[in-house]
C-alpha positions as a Markdown table, in Angstrom:
| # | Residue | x | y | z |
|---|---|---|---|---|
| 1 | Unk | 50.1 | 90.7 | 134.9 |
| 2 | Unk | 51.7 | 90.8 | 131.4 |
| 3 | Unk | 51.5 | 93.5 | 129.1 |
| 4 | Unk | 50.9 | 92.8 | 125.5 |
| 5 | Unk | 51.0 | 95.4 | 122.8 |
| 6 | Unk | 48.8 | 95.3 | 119.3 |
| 7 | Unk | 50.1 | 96.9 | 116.5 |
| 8 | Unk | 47.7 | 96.8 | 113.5 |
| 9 | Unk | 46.7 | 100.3 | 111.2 |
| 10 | Unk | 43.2 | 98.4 | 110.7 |
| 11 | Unk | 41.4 | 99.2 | 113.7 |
| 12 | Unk | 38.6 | 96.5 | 113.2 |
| 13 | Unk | 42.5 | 94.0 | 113.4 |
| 14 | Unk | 42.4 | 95.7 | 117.0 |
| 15 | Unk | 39.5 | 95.2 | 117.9 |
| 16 | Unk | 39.0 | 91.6 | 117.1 |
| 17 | Unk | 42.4 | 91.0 | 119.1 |
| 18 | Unk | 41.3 | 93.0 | 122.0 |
| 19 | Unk | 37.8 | 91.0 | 122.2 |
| 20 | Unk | 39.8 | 88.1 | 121.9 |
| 21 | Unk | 42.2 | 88.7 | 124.7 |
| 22 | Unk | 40.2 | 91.0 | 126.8 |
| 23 | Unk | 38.9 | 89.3 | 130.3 |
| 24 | Unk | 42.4 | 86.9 | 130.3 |
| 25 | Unk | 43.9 | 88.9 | 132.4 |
| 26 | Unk | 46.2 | 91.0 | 130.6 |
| 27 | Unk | 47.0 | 94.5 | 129.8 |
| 28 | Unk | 46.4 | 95.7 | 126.3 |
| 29 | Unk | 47.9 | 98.4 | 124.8 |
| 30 | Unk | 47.7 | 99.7 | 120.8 |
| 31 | Unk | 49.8 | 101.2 | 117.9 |
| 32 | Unk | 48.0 | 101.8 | 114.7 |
| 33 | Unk | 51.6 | 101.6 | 112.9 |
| 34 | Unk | 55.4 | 101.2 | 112.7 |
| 35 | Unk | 56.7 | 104.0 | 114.6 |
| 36 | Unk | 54.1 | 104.2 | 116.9 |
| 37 | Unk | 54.6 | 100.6 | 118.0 |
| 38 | Unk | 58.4 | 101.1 | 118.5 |
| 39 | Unk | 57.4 | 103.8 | 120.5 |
| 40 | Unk | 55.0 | 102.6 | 122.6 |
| 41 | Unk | 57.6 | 99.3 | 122.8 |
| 42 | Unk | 60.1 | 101.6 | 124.4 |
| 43 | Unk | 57.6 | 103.2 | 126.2 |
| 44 | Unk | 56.4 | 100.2 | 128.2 |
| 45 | Unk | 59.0 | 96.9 | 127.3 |
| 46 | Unk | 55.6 | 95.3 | 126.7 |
| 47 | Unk | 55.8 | 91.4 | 127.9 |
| 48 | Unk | 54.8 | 90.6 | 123.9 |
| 49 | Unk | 53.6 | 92.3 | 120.6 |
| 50 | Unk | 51.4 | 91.0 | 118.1 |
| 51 | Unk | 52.1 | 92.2 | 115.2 |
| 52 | Unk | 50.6 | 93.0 | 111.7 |
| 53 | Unk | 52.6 | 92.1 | 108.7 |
| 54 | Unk | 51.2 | 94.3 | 106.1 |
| 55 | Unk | 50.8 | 98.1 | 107.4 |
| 56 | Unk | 51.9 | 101.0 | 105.0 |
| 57 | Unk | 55.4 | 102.7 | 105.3 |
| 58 | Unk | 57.0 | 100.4 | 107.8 |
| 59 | Unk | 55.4 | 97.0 | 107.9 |
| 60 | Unk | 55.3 | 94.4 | 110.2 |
| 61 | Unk | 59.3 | 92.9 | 109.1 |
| 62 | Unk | 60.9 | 96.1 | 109.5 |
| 63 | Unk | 59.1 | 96.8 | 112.9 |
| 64 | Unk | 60.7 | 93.1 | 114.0 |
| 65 | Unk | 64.0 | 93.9 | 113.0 |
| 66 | Unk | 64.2 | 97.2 | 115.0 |
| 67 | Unk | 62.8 | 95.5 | 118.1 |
| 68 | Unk | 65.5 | 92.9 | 118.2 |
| 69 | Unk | 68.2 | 95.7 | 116.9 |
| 70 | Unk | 67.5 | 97.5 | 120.5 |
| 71 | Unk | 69.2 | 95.6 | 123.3 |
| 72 | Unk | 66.4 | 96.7 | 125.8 |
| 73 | Unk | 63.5 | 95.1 | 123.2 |
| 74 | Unk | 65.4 | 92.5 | 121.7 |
| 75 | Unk | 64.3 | 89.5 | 124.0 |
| 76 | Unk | 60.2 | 90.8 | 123.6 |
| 77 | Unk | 58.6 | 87.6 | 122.5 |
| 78 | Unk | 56.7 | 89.1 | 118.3 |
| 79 | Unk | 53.8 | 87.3 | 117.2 |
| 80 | Unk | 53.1 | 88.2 | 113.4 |
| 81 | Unk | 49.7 | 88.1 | 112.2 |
| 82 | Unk | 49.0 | 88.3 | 108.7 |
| 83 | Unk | 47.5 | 86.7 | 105.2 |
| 84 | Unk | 50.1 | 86.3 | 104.1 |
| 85 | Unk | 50.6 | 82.4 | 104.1 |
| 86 | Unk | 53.3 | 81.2 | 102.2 |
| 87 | Unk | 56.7 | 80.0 | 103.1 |
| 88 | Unk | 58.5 | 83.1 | 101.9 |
| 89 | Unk | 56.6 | 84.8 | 104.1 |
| 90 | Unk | 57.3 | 83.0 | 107.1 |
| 91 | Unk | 60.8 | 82.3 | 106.2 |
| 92 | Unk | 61.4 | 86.2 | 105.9 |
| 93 | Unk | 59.8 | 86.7 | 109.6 |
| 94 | Unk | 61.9 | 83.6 | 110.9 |
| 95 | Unk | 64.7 | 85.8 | 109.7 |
| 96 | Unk | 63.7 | 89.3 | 111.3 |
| 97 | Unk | 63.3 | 87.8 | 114.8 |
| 98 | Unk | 59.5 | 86.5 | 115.1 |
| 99 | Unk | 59.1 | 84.1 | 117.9 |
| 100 | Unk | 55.7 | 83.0 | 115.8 |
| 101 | Unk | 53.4 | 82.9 | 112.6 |
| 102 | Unk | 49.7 | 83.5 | 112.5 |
| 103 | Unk | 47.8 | 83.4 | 109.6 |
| 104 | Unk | 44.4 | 85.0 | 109.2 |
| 105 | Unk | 41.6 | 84.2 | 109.1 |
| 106 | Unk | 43.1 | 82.7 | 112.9 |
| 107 | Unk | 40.8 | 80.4 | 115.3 |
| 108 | Unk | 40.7 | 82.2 | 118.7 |
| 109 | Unk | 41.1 | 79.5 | 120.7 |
| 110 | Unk | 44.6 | 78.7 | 119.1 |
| 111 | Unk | 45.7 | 82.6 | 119.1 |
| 112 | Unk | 45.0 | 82.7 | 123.1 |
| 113 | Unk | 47.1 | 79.2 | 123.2 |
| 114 | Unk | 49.8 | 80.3 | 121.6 |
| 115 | Unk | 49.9 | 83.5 | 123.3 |
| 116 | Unk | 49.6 | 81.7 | 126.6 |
| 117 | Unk | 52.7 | 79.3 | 125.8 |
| 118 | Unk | 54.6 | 82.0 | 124.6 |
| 119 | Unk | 54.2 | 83.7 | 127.8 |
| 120 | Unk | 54.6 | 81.3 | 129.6 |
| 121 | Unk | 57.9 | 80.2 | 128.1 |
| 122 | Unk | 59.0 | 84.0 | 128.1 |
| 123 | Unk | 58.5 | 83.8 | 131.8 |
| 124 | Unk | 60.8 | 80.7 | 132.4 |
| 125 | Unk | 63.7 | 82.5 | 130.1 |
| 126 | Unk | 63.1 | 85.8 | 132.5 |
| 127 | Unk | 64.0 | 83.5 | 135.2 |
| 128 | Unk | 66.3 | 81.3 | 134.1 |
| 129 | Unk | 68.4 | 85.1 | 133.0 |
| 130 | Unk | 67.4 | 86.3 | 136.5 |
| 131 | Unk | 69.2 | 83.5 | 138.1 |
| 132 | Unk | 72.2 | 83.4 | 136.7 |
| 133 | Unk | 72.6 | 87.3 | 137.0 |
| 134 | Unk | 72.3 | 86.5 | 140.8 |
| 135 | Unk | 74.5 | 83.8 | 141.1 |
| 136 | Unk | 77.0 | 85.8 | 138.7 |
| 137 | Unk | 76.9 | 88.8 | 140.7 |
| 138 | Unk | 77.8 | 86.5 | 144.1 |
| 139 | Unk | 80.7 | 84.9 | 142.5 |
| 140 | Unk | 81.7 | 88.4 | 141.3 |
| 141 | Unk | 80.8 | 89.5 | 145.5 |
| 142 | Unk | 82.9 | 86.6 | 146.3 |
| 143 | Unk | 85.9 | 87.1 | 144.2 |
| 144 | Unk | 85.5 | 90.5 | 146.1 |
| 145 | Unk | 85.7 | 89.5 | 149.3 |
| 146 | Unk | 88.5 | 87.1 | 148.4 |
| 147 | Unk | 90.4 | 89.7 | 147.3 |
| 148 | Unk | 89.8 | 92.3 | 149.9 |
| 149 | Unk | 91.0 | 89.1 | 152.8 |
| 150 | Unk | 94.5 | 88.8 | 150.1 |
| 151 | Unk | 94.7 | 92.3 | 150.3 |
| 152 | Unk | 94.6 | 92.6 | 154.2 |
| 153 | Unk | 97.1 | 89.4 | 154.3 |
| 154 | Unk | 99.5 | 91.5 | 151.7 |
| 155 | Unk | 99.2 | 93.8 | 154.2 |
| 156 | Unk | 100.2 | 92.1 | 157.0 |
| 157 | Unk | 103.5 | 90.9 | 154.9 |
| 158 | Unk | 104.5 | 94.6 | 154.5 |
| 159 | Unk | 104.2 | 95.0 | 158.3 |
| 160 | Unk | 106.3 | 92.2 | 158.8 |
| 161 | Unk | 108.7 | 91.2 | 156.2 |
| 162 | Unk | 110.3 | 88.3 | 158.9 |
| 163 | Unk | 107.2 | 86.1 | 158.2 |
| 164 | Unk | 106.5 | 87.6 | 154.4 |
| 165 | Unk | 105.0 | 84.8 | 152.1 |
| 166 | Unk | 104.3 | 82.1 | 155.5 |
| 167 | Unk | 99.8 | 82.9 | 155.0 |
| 168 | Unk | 100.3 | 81.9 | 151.2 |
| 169 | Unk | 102.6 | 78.7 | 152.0 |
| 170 | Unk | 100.9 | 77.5 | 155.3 |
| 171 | Unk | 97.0 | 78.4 | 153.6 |
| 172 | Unk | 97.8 | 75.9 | 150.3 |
| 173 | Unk | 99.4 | 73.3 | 152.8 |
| 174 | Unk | 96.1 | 73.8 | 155.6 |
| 175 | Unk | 93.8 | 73.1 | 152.3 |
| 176 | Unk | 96.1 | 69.9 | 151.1 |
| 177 | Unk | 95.7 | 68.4 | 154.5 |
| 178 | Unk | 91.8 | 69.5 | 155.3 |
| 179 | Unk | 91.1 | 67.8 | 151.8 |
| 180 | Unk | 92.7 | 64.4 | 152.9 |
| 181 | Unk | 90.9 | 64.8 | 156.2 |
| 182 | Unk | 87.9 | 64.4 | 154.2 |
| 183 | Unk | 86.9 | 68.2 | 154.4 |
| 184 | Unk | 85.1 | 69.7 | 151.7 |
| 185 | Unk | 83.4 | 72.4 | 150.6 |
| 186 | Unk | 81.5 | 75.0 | 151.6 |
| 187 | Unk | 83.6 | 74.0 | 154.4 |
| 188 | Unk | 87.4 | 73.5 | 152.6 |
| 189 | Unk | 86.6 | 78.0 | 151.7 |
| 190 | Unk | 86.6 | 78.8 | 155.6 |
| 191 | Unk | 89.6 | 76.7 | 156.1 |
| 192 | Unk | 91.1 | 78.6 | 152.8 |
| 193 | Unk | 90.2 | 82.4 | 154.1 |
| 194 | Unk | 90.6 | 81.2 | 158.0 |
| 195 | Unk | 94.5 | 80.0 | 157.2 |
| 196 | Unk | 94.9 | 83.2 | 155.3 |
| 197 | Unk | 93.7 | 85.1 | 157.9 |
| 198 | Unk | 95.1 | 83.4 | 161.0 |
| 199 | Unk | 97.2 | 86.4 | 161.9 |
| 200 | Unk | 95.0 | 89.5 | 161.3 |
| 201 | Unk | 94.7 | 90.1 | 165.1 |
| 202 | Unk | 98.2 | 91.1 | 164.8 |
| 203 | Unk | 97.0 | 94.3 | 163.1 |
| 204 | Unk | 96.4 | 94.7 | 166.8 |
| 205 | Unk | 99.5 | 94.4 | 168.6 |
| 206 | Unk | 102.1 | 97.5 | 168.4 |
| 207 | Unk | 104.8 | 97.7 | 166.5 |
| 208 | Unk | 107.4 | 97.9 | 169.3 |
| 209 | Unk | 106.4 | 93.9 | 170.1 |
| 210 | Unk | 105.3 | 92.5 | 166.9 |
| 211 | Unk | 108.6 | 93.8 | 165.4 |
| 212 | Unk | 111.3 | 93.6 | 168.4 |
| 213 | Unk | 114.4 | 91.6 | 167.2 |
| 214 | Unk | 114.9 | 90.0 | 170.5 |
| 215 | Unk | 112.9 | 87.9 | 173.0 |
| 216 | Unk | 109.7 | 89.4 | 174.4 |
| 217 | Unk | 109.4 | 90.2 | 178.3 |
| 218 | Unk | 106.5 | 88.3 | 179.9 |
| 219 | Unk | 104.4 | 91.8 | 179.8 |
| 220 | Unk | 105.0 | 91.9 | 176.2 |
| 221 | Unk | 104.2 | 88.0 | 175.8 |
| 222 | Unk | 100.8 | 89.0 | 177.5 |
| 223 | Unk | 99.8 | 91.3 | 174.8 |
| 224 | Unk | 101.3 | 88.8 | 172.0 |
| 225 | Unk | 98.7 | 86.4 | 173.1 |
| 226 | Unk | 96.0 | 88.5 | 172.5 |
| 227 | Unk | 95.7 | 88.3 | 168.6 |
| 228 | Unk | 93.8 | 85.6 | 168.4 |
| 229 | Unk | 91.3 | 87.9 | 170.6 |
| 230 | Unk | 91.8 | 91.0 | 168.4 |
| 231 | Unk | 91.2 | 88.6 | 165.0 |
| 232 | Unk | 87.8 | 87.0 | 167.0 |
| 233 | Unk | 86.6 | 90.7 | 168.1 |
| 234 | Unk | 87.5 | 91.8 | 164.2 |
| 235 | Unk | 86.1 | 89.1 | 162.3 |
| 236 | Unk | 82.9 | 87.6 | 164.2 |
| 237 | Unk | 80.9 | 90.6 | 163.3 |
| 238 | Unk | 81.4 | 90.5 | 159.8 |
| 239 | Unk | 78.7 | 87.5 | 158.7 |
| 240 | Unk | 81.1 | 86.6 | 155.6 |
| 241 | Unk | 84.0 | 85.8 | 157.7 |
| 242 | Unk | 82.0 | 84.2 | 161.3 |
| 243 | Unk | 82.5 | 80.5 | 159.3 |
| 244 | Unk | 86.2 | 81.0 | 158.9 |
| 245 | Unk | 87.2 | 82.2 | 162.9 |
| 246 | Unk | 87.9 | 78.8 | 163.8 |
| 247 | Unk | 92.2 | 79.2 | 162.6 |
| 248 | Unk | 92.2 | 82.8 | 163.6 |
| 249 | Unk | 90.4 | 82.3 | 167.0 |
| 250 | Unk | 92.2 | 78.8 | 167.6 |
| 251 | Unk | 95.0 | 78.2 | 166.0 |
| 252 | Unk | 97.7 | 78.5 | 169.2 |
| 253 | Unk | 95.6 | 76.0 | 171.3 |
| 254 | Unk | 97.1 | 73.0 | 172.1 |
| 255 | Unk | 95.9 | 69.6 | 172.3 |
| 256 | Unk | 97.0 | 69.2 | 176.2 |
| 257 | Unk | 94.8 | 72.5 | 176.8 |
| 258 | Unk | 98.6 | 74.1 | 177.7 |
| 259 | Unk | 97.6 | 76.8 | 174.5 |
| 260 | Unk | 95.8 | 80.2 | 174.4 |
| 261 | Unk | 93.6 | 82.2 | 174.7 |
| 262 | Unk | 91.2 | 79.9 | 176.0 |
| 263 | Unk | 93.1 | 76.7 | 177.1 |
| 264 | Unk | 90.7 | 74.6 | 174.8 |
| 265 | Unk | 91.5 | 70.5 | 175.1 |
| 266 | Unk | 91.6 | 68.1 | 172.9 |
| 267 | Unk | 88.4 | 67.6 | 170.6 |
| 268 | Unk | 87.3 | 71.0 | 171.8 |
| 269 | Unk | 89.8 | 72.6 | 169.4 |
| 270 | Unk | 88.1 | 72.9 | 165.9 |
| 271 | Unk | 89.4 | 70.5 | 163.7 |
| 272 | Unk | 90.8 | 72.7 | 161.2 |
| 273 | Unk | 92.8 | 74.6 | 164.2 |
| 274 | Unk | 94.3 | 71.1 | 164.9 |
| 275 | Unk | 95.4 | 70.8 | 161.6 |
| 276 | Unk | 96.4 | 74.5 | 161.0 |
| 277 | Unk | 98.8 | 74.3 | 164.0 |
| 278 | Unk | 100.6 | 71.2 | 162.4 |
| 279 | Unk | 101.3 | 73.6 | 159.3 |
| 280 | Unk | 101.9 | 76.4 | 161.2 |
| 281 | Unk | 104.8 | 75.0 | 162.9 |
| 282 | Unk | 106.3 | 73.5 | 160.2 |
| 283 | Unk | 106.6 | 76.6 | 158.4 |
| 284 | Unk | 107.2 | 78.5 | 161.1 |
| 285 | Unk | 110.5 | 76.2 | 161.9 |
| 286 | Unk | 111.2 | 75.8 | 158.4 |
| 287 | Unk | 112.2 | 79.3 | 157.6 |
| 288 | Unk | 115.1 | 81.2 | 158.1 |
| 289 | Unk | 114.9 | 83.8 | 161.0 |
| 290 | Unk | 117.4 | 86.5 | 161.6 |
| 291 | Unk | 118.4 | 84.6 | 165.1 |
| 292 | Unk | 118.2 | 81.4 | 163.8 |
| 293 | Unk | 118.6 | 79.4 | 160.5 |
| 294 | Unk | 116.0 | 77.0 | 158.8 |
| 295 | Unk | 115.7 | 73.4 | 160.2 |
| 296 | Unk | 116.3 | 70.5 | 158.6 |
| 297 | Unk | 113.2 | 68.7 | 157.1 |
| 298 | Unk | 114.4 | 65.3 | 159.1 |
| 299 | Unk | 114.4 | 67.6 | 162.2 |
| 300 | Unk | 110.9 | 69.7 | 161.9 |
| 301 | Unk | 108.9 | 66.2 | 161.0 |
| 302 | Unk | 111.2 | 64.4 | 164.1 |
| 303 | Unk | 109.6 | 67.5 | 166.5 |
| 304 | Unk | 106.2 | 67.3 | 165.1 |
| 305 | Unk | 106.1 | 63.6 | 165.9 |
| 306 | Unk | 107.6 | 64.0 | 169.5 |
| 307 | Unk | 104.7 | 67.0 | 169.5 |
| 308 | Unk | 101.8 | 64.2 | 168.7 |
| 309 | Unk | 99.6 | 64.2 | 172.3 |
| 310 | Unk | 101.0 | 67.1 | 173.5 |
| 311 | Unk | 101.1 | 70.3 | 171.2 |
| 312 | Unk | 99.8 | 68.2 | 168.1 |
| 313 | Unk | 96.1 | 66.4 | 168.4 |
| 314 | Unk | 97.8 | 62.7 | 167.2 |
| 315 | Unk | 95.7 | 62.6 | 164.4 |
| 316 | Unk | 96.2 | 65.8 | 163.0 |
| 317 | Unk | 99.9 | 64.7 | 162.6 |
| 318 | Unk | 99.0 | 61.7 | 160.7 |
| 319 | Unk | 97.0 | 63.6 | 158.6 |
| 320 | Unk | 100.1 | 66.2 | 158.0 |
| 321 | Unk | 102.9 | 63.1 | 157.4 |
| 322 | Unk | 100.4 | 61.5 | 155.2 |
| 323 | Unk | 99.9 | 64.8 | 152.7 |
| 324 | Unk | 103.3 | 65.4 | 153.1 |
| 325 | Unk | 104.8 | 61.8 | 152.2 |
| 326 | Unk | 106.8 | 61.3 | 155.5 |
| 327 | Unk | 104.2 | 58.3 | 156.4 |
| 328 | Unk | 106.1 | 55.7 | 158.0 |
């Protein structure tokens, strides 16, 4: 129900507004001059004020220009009301802020209508401001998120500088070839934060494995191969993240169901795993380790191709030579 406030010092100018708008469902309140209708305007951020022009001490023009002066008032739709019908008139309460012009002697039938389209259009604004607050404040929630999963990432490159920048590198080159493969958002973000992500379940494994210069033991492989476990058990009950699990969960499955943890096969590999895994070993063989130097780009895109049916879903690989430009 909308509240509209009547400022006027003649109380008889009350009275006929409140006889006009009483029964039409609204709430009425009064101010019999200036300061009592900024007031009363603060007091209750009335949904409109109709407003008398010519009332001693302040009049109607300097009671406008306050209200839109106060950030919390400012947007209050102000119908003036006056005799005074000439253009200066109206030109000065254009300037001050008035939304509209009445002169008296007024017909009540087009008061009520203009006070009803007023409304009405005050309503529509309030929503349409209402809106995009919300759909600022989730892209601000968003960017949040974002940043918090770059954050944990940053953190996983302090833990182990060996692999430091490979989430950045192998997440923009996951998105190059999920956007050829016809992916596209909402979907192409999960791929984006699941890429990023991919290793977060080795926040679980100790220190002793994750970081051991030589070759694991077969105990210590077993406990390796539980991150993608540890990023599943850490991610799935945060709602955000649930879309993105597929690379974290999946991403060391292999298309002959030979990977882990659940020996997936084929098809039954998400398809952004498939084409996560392409990336991820191309980095991965790419780089310089302390035991081993970078290889050759002839010799990583020779491996992957031999890997096509076996490690590789086929396709995926086709997808990866064509974004990369080795397409026969």
């Amino acid at each position: 129900m909308s509240t509209i406030l009547i400022v006027d010092d003649n109380i008889m100018g009350r009275e006929t507004l409140e006889d006009l708008l009483d029964g039409q469902g609204y709430i009425l309140a009064f101010a019999a001059d200036g300061p009592e209708a900024l007031r009363q305007a603060t007091a209750l951020t009335p949904d409109m004020i109709l407003l008398d022009v010519m009332m001693p001490g302040m009049d109607g023009f300097e009671v406008c220009q306050r209200l839109r002066a106060d950030p919390y008032l400012a947007e209050v739709p102000v119908i003036m009301i006056t005799a005074l019908d000439d253009d200066n008139s109206r030109l000065r309460g254009i300037e001050v802020g008035a939304d509209d012009f009445i002169a008296k002697p007024f017909k009540r039938t087009e008061l009520r209508a203009r006070v009803r389209t007023i409304l009405r259009l005050n309503r529509y604004h309030n929503l349409l401001s209402e809106r995009a607050a919300l759909q600022q404040a989730h892209a601000d929630l968003l960017l949040s998120y974002d940043a918090t999963i770059e954050g944990w990432v940053y953190a996983l490159d302090l833990r182990d500088k060996e692999t430091e920048g490979h989430s950045l590198r192998v997440t923009e080159m996951t998105v190059r070839l999920a956007q050829v493969a016809g992916i596209v958002d909402p979907e192409l973000t999960h791929v984006r934060r699941g890429a990023l992500l991919h290793d977060v379940g080795k926040l679980g494994i100790p220190d002793a494995i994750l970081l051991k210069p030589g070759a694991l033991t077969e105990e210590e492989w077993v406990i390796m191969r539980r991150h993608p476990q540890y990023a599943y058990d850490m991610l799935a009950p945060i709602p955000f993240l649930r879309p993105a699990l597929d690379i974290p969960f999946c991403h060391h499955e292999k298309w002959d169901g030979s990977g882990y943890p659940r020996g997936l096969v084929g098809e039954e590999i998400p398809l952004a795993a498939r084409l996560f895994a392409v990336t991820d070993v191309w980095d991965a063989l790419r780089s310089d380790r302390p035991y081993r130097a970078g290889w050759s780009v002839e010799k990583v895109v020779d491996h992957i191709r031999a890997q096509a049916g076996t490690h590789f879903d086929p396709q995926a690989v086709e997808v990866f030579l064509q974004a990369m430009g080795f397409a026969a």
